[in-house]
PyMOL Python script that loads the backbone (N, CA, C, O; Angstrom):
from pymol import cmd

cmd.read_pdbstr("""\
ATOM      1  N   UNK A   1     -38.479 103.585-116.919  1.00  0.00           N
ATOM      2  CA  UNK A   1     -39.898 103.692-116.568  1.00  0.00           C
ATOM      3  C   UNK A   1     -40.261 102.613-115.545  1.00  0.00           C
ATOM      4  O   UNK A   1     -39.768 101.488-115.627  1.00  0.00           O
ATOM      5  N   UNK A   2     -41.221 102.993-114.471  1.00  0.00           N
ATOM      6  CA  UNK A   2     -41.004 101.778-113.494  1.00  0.00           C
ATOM      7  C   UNK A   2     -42.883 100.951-114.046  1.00  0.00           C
ATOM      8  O   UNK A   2     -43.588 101.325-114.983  1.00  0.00           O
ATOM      9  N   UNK A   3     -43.121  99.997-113.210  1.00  0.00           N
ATOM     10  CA  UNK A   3     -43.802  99.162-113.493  1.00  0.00           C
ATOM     11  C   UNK A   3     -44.451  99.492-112.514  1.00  0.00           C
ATOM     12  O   UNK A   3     -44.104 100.339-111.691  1.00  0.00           O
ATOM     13  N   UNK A   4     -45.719  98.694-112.503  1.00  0.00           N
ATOM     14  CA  UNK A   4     -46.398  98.217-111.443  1.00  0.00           C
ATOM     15  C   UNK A   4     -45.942  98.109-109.961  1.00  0.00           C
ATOM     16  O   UNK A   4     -46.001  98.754-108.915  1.00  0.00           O
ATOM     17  N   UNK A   5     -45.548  97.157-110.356  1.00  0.00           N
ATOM     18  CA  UNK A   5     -44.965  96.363-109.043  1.00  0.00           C
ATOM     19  C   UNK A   5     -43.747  97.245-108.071  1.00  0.00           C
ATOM     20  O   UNK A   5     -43.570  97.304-106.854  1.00  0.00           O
ATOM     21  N   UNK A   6     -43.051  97.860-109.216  1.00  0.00           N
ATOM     22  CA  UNK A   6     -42.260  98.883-108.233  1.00  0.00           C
ATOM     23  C   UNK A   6     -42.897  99.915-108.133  1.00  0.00           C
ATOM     24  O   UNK A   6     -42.119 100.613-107.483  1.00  0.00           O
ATOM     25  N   UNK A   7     -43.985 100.657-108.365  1.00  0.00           N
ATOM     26  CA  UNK A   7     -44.796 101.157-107.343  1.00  0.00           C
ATOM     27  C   UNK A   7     -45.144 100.969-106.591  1.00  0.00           C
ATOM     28  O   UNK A   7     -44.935 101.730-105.646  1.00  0.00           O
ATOM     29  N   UNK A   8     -46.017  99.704-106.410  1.00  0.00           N
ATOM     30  CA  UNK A   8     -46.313  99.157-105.251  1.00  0.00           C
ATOM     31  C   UNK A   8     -45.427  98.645-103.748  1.00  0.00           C
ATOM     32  O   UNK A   8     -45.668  98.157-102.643  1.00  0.00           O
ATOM     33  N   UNK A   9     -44.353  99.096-104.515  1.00  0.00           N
ATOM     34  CA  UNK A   9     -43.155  98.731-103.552  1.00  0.00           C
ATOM     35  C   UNK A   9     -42.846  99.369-102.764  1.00  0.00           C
ATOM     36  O   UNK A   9     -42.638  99.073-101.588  1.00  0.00           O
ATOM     37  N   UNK A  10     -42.705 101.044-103.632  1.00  0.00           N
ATOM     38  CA  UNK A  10     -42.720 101.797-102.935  1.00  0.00           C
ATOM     39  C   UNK A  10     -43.862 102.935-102.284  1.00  0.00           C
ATOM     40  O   UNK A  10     -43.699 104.039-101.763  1.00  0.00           O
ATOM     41  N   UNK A  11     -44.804 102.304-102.508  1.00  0.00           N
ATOM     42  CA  UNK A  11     -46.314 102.806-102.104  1.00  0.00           C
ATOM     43  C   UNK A  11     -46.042 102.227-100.718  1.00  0.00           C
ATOM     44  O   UNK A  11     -46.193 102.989 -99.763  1.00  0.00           O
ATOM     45  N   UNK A  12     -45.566 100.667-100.443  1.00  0.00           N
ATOM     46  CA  UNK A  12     -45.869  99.842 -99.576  1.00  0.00           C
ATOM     47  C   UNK A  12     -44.904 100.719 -98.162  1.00  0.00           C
ATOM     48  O   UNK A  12     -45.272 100.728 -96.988  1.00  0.00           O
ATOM     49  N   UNK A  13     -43.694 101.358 -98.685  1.00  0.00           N
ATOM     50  CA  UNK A  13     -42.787 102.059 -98.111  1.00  0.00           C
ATOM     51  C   UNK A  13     -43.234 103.233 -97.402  1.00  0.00           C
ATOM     52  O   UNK A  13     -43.136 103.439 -96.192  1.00  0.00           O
ATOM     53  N   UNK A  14     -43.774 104.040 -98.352  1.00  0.00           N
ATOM     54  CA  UNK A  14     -44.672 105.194 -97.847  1.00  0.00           C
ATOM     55  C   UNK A  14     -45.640 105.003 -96.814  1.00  0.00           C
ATOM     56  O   UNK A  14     -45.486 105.625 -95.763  1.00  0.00           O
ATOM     57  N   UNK A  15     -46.909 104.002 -96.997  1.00  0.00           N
ATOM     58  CA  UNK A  15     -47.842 103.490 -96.330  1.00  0.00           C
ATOM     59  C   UNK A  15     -47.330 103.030 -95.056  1.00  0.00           C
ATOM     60  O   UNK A  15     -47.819 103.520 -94.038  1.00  0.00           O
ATOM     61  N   UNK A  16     -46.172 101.928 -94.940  1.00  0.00           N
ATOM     62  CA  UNK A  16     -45.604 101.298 -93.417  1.00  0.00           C
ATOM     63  C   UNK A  16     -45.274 103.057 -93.014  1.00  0.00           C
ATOM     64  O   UNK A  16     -45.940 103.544 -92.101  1.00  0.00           O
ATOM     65  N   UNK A  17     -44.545 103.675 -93.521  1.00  0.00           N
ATOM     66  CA  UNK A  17     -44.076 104.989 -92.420  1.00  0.00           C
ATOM     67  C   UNK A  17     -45.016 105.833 -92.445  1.00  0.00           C
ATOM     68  O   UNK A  17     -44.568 106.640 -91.631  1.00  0.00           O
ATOM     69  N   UNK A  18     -46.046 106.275 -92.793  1.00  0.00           N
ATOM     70  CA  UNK A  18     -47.228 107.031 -92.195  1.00  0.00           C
ATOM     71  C   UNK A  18     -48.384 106.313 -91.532  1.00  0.00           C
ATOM     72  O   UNK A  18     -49.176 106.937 -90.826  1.00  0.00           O
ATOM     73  N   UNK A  19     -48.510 104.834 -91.776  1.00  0.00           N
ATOM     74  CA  UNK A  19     -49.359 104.301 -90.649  1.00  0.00           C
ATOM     75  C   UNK A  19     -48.747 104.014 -89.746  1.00  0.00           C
ATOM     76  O   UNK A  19     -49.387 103.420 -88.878  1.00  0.00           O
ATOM     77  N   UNK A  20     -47.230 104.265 -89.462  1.00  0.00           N
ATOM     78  CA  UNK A  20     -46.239 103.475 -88.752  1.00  0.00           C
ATOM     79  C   UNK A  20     -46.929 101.860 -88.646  1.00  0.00           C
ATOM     80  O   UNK A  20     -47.610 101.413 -87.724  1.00  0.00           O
ATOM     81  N   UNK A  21     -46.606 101.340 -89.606  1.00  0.00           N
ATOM     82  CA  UNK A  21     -47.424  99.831 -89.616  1.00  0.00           C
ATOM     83  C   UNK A  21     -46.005  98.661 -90.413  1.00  0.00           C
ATOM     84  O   UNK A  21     -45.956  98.305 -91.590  1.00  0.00           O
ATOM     85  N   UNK A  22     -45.540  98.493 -89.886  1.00  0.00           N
ATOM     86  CA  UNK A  22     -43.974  97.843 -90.562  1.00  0.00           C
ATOM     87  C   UNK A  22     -44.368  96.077 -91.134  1.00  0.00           C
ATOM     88  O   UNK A  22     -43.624  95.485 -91.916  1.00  0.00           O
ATOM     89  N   UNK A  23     -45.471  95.543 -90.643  1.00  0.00           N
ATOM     90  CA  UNK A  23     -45.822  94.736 -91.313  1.00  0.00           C
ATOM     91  C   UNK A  23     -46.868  94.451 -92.524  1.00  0.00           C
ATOM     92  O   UNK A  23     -47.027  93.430 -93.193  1.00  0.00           O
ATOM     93  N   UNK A  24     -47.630  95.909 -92.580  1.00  0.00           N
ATOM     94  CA  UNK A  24     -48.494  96.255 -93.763  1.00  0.00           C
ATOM     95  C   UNK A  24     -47.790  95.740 -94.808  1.00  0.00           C
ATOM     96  O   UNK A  24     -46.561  95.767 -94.733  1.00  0.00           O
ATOM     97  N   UNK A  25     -48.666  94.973 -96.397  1.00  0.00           N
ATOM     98  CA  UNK A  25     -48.348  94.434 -97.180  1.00  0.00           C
ATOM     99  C   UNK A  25     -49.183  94.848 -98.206  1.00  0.00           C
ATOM    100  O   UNK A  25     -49.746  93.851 -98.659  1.00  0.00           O
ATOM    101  N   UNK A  26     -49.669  96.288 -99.026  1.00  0.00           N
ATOM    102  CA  UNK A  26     -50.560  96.164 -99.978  1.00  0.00           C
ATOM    103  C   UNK A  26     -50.532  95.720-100.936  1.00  0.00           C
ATOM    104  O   UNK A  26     -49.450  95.609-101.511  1.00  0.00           O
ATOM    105  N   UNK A  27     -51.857  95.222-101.590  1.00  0.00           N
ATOM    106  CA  UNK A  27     -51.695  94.766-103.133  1.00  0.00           C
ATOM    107  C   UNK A  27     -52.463  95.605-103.590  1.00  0.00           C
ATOM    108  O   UNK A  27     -52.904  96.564-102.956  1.00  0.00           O
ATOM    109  N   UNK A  28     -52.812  95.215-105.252  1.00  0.00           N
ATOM    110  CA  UNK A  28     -53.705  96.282-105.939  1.00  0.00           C
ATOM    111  C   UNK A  28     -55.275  96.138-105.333  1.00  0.00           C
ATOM    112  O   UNK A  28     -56.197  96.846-105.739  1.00  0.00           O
ATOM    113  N   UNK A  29     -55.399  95.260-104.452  1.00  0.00           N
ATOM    114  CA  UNK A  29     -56.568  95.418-104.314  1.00  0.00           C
ATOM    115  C   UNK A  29     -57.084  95.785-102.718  1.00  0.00           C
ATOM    116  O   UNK A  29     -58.218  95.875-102.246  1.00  0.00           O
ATOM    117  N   UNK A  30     -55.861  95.939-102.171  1.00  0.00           N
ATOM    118  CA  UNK A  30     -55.923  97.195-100.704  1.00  0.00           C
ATOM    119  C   UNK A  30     -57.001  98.261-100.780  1.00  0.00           C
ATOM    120  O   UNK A  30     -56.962  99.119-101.663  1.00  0.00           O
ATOM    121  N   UNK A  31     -58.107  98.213 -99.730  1.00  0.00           N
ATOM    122  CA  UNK A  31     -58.579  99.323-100.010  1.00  0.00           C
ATOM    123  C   UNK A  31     -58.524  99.875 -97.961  1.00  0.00           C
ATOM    124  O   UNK A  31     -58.495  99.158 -96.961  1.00  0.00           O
ATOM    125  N   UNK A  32     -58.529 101.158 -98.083  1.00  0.00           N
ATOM    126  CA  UNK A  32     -58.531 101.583 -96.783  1.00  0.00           C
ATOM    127  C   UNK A  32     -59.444 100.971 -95.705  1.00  0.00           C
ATOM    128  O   UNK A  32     -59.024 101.146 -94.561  1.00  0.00           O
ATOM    129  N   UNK A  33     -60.511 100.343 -95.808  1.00  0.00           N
ATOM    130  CA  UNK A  33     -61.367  99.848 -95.145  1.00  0.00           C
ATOM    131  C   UNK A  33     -60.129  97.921 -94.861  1.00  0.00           C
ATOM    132  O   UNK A  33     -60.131  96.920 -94.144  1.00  0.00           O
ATOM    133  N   UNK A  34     -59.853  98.131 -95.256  1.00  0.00           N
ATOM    134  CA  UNK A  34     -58.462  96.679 -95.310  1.00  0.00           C
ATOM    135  C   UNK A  34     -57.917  96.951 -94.294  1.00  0.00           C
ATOM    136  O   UNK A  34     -58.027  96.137 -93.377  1.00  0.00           O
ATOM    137  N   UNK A  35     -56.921  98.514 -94.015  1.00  0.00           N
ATOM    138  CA  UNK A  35     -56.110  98.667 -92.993  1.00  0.00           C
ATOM    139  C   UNK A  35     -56.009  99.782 -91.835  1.00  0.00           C
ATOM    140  O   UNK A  35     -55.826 100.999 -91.840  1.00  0.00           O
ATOM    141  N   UNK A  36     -56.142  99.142 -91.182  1.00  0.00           N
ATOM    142  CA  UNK A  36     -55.967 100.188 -89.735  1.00  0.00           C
ATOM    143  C   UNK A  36     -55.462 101.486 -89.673  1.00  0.00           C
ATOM    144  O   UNK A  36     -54.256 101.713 -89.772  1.00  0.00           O
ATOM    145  N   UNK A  37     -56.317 102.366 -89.515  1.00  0.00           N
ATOM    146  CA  UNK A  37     -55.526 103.806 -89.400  1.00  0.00           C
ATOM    147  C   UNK A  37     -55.605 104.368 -90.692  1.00  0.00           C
ATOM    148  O   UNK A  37     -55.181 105.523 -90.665  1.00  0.00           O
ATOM    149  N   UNK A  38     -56.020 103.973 -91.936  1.00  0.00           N
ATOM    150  CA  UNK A  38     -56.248 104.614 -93.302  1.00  0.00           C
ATOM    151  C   UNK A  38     -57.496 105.434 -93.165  1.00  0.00           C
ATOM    152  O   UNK A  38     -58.558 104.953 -93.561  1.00  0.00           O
ATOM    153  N   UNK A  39     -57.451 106.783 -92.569  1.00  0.00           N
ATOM    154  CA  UNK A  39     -58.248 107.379 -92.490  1.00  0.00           C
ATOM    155  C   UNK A  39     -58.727 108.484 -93.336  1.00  0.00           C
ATOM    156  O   UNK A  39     -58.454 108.192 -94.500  1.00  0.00           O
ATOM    157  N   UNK A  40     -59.380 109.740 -93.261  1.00  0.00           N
ATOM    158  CA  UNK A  40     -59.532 110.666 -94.373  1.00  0.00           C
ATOM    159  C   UNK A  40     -57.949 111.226 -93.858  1.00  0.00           C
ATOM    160  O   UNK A  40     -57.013 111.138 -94.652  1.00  0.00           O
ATOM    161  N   UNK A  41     -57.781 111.690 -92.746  1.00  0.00           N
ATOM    162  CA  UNK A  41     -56.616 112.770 -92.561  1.00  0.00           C
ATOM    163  C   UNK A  41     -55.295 111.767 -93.124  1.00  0.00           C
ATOM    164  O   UNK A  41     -54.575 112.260 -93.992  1.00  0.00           O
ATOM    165  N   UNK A  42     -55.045 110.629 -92.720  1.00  0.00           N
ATOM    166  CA  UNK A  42     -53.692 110.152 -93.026  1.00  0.00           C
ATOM    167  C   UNK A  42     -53.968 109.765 -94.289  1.00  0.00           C
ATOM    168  O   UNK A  42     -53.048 109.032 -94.651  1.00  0.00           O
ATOM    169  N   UNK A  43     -55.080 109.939 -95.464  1.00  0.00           N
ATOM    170  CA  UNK A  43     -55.073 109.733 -96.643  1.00  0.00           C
ATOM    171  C   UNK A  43     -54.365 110.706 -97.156  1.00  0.00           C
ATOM    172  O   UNK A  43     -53.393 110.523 -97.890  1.00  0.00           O
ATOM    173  N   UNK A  44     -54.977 112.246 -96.666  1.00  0.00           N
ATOM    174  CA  UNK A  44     -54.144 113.044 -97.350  1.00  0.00           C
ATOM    175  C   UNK A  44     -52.242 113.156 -96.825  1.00  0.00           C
ATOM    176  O   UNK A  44     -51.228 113.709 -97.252  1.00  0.00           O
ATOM    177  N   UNK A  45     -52.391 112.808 -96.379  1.00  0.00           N
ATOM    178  CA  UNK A  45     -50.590 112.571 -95.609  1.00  0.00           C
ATOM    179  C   UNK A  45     -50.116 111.541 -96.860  1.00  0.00           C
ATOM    180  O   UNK A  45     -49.439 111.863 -97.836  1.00  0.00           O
ATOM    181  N   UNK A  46     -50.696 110.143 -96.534  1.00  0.00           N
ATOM    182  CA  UNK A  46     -50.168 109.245 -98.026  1.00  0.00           C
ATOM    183  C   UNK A  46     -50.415 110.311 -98.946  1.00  0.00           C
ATOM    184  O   UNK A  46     -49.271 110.590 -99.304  1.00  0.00           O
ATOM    185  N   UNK A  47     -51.130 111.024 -99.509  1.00  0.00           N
ATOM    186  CA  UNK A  47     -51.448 111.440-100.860  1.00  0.00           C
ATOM    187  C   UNK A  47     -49.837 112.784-100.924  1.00  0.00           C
ATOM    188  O   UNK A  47     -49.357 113.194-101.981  1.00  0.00           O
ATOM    189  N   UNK A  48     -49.503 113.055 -99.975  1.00  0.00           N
ATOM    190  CA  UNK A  48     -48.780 114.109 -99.816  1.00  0.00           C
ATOM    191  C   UNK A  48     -47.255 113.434-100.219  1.00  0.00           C
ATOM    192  O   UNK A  48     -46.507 114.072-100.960  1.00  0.00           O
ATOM    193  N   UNK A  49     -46.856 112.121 -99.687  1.00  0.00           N
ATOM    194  CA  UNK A  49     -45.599 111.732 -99.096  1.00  0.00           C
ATOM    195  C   UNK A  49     -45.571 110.837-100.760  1.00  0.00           C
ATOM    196  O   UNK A  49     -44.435 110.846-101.236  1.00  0.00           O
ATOM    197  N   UNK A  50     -46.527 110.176-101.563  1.00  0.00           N
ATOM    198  CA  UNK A  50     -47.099 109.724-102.762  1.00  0.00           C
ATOM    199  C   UNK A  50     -46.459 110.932-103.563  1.00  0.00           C
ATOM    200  O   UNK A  50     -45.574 110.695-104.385  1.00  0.00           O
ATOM    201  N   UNK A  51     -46.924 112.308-103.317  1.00  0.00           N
ATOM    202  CA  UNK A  51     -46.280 113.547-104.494  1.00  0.00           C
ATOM    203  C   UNK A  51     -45.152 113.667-104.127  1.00  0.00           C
ATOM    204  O   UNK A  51     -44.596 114.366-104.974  1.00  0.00           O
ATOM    205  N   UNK A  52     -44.848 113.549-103.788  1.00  0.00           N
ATOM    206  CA  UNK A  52     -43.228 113.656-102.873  1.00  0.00           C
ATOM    207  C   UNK A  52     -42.388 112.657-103.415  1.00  0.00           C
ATOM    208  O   UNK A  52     -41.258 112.987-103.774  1.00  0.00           O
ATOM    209  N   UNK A  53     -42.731 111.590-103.519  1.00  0.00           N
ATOM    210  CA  UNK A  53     -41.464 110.394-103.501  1.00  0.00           C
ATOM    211  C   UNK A  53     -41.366 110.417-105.183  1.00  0.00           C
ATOM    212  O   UNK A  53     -40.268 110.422-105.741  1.00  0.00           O
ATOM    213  N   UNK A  54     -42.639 110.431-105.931  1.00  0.00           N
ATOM    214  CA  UNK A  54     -42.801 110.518-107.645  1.00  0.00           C
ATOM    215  C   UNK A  54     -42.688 111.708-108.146  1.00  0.00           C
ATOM    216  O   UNK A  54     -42.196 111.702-109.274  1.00  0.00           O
ATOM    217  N   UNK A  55     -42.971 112.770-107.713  1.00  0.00           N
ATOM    218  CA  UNK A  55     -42.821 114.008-107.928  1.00  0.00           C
ATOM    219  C   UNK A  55     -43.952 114.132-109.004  1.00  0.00           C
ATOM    220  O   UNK A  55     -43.715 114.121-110.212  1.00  0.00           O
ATOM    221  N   UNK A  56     -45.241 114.254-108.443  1.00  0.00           N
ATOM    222  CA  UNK A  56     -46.039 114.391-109.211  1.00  0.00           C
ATOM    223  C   UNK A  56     -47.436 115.244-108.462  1.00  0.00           C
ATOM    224  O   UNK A  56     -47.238 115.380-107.255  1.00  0.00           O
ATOM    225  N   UNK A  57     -48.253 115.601-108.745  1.00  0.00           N
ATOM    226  CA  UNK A  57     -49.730 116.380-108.312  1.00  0.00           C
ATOM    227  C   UNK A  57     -50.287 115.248-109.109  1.00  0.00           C
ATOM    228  O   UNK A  57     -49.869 114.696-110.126  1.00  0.00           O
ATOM    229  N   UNK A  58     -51.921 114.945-107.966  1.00  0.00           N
ATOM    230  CA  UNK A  58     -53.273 114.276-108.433  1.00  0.00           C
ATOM    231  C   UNK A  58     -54.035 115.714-108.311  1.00  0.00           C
ATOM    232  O   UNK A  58     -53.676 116.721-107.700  1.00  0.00           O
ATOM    233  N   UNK A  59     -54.849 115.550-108.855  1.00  0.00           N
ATOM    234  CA  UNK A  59     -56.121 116.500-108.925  1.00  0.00           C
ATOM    235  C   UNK A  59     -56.908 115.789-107.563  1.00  0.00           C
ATOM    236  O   UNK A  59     -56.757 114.686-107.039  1.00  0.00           O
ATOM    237  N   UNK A  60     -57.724 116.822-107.276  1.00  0.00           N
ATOM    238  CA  UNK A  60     -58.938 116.258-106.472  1.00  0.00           C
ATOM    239  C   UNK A  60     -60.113 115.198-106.940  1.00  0.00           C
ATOM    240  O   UNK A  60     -60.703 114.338-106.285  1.00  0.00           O
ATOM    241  N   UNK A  61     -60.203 115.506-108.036  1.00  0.00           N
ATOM    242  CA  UNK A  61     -61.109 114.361-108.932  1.00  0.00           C
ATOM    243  C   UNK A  61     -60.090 112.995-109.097  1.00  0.00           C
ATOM    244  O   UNK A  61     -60.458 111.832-108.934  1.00  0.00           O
ATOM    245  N   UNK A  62     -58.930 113.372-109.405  1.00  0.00           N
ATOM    246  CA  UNK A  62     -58.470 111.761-109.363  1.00  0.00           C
ATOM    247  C   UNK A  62     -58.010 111.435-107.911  1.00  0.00           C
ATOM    248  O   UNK A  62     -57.824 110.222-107.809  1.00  0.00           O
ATOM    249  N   UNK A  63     -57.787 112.048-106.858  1.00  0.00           N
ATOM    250  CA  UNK A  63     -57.912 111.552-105.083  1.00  0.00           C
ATOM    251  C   UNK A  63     -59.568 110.681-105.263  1.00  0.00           C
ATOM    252  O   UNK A  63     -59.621 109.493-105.579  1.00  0.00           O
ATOM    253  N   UNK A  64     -60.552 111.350-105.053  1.00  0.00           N
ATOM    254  CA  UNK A  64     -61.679 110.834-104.787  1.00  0.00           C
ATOM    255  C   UNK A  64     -62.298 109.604-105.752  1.00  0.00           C
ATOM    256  O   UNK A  64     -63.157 108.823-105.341  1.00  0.00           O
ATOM    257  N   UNK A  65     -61.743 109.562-107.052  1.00  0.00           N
ATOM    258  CA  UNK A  65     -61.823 108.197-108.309  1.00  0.00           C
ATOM    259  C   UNK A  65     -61.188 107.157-107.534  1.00  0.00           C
ATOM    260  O   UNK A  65     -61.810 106.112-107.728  1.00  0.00           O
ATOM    261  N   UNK A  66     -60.421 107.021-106.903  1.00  0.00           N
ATOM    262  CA  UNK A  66     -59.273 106.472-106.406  1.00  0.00           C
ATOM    263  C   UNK A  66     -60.256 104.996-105.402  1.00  0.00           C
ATOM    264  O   UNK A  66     -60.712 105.170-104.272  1.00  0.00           O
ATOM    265  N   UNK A  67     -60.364 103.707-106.164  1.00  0.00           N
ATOM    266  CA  UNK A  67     -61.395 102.967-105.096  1.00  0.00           C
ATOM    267  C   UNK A  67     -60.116 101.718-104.183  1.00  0.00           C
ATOM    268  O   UNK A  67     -60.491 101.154-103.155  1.00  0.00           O
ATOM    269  N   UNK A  68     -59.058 101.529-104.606  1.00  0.00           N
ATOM    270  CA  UNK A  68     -58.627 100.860-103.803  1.00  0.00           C
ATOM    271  C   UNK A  68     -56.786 101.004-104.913  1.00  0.00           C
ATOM    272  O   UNK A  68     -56.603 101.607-105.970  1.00  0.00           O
ATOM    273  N   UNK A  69     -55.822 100.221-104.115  1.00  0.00           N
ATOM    274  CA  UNK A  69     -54.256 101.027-104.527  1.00  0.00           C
ATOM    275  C   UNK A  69     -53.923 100.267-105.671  1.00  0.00           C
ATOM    276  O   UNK A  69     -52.752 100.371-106.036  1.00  0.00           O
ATOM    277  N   UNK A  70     -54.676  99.517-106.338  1.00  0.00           N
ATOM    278  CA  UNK A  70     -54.311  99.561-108.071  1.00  0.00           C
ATOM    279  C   UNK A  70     -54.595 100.482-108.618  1.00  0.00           C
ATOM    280  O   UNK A  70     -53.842 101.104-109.368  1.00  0.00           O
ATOM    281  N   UNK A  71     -55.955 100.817-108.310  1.00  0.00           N
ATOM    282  CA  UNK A  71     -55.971 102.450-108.872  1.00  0.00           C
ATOM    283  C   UNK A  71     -55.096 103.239-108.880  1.00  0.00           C
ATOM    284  O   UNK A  71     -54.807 103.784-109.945  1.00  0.00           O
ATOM    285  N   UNK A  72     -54.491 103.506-107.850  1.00  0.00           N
ATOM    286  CA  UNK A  72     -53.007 104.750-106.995  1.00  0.00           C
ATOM    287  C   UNK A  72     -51.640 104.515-108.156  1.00  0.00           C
ATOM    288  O   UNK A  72     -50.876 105.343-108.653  1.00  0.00           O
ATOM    289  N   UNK A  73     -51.725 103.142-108.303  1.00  0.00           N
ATOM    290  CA  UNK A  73     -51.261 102.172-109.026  1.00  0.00           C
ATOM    291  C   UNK A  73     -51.038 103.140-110.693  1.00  0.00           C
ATOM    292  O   UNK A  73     -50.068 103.741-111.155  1.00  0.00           O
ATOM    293  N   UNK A  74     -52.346 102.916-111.176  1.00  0.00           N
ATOM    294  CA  UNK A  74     -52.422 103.184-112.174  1.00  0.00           C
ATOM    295  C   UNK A  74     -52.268 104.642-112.896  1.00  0.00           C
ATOM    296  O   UNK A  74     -51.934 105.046-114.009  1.00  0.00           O
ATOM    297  N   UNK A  75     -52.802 105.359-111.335  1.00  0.00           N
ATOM    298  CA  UNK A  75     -52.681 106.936-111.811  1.00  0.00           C
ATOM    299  C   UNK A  75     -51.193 107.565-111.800  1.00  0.00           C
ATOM    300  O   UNK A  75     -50.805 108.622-112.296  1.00  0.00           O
ATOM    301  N   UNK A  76     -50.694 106.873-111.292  1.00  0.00           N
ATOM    302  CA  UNK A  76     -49.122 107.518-111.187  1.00  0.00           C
ATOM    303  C   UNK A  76     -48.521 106.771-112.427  1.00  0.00           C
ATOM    304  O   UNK A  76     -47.707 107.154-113.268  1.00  0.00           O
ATOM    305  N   UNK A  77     -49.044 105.834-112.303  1.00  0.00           N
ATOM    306  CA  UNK A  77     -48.029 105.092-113.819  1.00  0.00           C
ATOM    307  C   UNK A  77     -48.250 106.050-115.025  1.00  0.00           C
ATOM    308  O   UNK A  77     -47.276 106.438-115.670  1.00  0.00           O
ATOM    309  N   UNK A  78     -49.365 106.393-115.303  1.00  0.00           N
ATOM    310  CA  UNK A  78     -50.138 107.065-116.580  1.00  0.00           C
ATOM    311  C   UNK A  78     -49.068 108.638-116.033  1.00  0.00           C
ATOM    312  O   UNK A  78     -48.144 108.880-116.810  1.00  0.00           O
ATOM    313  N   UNK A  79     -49.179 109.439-115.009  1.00  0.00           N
ATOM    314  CA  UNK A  79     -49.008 110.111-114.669  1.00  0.00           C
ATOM    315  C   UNK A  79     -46.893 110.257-114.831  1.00  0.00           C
ATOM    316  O   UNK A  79     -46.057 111.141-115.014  1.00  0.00           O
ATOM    317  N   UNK A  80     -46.918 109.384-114.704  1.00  0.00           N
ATOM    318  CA  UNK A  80     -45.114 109.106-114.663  1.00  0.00           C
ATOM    319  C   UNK A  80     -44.984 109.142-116.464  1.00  0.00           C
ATOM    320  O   UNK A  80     -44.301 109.970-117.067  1.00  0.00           O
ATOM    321  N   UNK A  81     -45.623 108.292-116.975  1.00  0.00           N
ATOM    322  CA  UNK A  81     -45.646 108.183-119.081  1.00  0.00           C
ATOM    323  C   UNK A  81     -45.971 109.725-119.596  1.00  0.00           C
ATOM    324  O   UNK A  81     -45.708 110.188-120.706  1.00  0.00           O
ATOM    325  N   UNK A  82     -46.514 110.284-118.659  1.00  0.00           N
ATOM    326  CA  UNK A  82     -46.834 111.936-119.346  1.00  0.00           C
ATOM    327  C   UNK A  82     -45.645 112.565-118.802  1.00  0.00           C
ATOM    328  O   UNK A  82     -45.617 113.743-119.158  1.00  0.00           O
ATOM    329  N   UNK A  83     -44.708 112.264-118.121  1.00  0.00           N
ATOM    330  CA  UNK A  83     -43.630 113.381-117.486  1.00  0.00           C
ATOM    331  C   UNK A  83     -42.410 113.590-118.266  1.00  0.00           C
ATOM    332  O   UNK A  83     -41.560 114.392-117.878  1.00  0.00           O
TER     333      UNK A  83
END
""", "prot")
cmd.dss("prot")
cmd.show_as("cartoon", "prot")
cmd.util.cbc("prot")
cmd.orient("prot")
């Protein structure tokens, strides 16, 4: 079961290759207004490349709950304990 932190690891992975941003560094308290280019369209791209790497679906209600990447954080963790 992974943790926190190796989510965030590989959140951080996902995020550098769709912002193409290789020095981006998120923590849990990243929120898109933080980094360049986190827009609505490349949200849904992270949200896409995010189901992809965990192999998981968010609902639309938990995309839009979503206030900064501890949250992202948290929903995949909960989301990974139900799989």
């Amino acid at each position: 079961m992974m943790n926190t932190s190796e989510i965030l690891e590989q959140l951080n992975c996902i995020f550098r290759k769709v912002l193409k941003n290789d020095s981006l560094v998120l923590t849990e308290t990243t929120t898109a207004a933080d980094v360049d280019g986190w827009d609505s369209l490349t949200n849904m791209q992270l949200i896409t490349e995010i189901e992809k790497r965990f192999v998981l679906r968010f609902t639309f209600r938990e995309i839009v709950k979503l206030k900064n990447v501890g949250d992202l954080c948290s929903v995949i963790l909960s989301k990974l304990k139900q799989a």
